[in-house]
N, C-alpha and C positions, 0 to 999 in steps of 0.2 A: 615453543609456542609463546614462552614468554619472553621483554627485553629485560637485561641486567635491572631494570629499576620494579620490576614485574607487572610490570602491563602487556595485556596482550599484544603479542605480534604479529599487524594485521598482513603482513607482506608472506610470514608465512602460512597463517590461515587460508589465504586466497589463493599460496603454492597449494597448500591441501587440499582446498577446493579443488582446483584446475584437475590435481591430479585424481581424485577422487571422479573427479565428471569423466576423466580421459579411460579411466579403467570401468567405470559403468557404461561407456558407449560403447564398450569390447564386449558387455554382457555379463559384467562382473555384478550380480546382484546386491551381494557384501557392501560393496564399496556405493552403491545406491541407496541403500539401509544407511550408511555411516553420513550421507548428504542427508535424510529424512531426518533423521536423530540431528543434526545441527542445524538446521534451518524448520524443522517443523513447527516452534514457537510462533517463527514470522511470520508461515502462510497460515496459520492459524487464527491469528491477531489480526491482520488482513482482513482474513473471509468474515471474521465475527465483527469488524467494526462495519465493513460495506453492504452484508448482507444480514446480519442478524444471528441468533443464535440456534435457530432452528435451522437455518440454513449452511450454516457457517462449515459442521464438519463433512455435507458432500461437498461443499465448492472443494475444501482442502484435500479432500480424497481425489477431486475432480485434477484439480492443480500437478497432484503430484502425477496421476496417470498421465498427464499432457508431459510434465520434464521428463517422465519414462521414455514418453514416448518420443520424444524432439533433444532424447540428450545429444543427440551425435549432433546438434547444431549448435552448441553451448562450444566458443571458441575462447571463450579465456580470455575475450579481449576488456569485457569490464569483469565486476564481479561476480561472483554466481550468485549472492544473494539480492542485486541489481536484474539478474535473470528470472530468478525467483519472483522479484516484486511483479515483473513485466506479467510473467504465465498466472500468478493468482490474479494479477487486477481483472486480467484477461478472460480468467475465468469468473471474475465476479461480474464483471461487465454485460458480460455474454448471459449468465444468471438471469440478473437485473434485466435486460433486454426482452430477455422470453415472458417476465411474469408482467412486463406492462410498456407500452409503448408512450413515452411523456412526450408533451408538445415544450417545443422551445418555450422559455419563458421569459419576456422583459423584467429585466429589476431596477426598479432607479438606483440612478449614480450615487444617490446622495446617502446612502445609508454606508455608514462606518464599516471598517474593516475588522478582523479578530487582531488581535494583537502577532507580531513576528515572532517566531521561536528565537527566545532569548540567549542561544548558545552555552549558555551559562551550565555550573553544576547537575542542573535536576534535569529531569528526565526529559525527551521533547513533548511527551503527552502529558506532563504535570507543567510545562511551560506553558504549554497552548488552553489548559482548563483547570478553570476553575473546579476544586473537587465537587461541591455542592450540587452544581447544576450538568456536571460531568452526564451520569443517564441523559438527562434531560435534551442536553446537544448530541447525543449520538442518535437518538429516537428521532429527533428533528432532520439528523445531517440521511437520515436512511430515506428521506423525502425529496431528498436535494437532487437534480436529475444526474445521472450513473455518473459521465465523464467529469462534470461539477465536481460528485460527493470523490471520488478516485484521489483528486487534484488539493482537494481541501485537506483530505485524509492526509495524503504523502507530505504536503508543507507544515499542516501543523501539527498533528500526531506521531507523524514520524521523522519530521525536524530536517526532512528531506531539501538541497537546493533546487531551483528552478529547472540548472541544467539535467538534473539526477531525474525530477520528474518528468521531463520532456523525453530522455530517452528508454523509464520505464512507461511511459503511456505510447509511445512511437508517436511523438507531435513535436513542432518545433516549438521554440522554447517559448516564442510571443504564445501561441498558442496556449501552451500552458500554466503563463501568467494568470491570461484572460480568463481558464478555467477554473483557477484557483481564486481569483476575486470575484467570477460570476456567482459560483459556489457558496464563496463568502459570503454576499449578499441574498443570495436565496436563502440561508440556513439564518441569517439575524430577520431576514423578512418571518420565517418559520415559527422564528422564539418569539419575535415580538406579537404573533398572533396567537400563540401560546402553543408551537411547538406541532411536528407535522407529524402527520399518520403515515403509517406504511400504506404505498399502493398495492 
């Protein structure tokens, strides 16, 4: 798992994965359990940033019965935790959906963007906020409409790029650019009005 310098090695993590999915889609429960245990942090983090805390551990129960159940399509061609992203947004999406139907919203052009995830050492969720006001913008971003808050989440909480977002949301990639700085703008429109309620 590790290389000679001891960093992880992600080429064979993602063997592990693959094989781990290939022997759960035989009915191998074990090996279902051992994908729950290494990716349950994710979809966990996930559901609690998009939908809140109350809601957070069905979506992730919700999530995992969906991989249960659609593992024999998990072909190994990206990552399975790329897979994962896809089935929890999916299921937050679908969440969000049921509890409130939002109208499209105009935002002007002219309001500033969040800053780029800086690559850098620190984490992508300590690149993209500020500790202080950290609550503050996630309260806000759970106002921001589904696809928007999805697209904000993955670029700067989880430091995700354009193309990684595009093929966890199944959009092309202009797409979601555009959902990512619609987002942007609705969520600074939020704070600068002092910050938005759950619908």
């Amino acid at each position: 798992m590790f290389d000679a310098r001891g960093r992880v090695n992600t080429v064979d993590h993602g063997m592990e994965d693959r094989n781990l999915a290939a022997r759960a889609a035989r009915g191998e429960a074990p090996a279902f359990s051992r994908l729950i245990h290494k990716h349950s942090d994710l979809v966990y983090r996930v559901s609690l940033r998009m939908l809140g805390a109350n809601d957070a551990p069905d979506a992730s129960q919700e999530a995992w019965v969906r991989a249960w159940r659609n593992i024999g399509s998990f072909r190994g061609e990206s990552a399975f935790s790329t897979w994962m992203y896809r089935i929890t947004m999916n299921t937050c999406l679908n969440t969000r959906r049921k509890e409130s139907r939002r109208k499209e919203q105009e935002v002007p052009e002219e309001f500033t963007q969040l800053p780029e995830p800086s690559g850098g050492g620190s984490s992508p969720e300590a690149s993209a906020l500020d500790g202080e006001r950290r609550e503050e913008i996630f309260e806000a971003l759970r106002s921001v409409r589904s696809e928007h808050r999805a697209a904000v989440f993955l670029r700067h909480l989880e430091g995700l790029k354009y193309q990684e977002i595009a093929e966890i949301l199944d959009v092309p990639i202009g797409t979601a650019k555009g959902w990512v700085h619609r987002g942007q703008a609705e969520l600074l429109v939020l704070l600068s009005e002092g910050g938005g309620e759950d619908q």
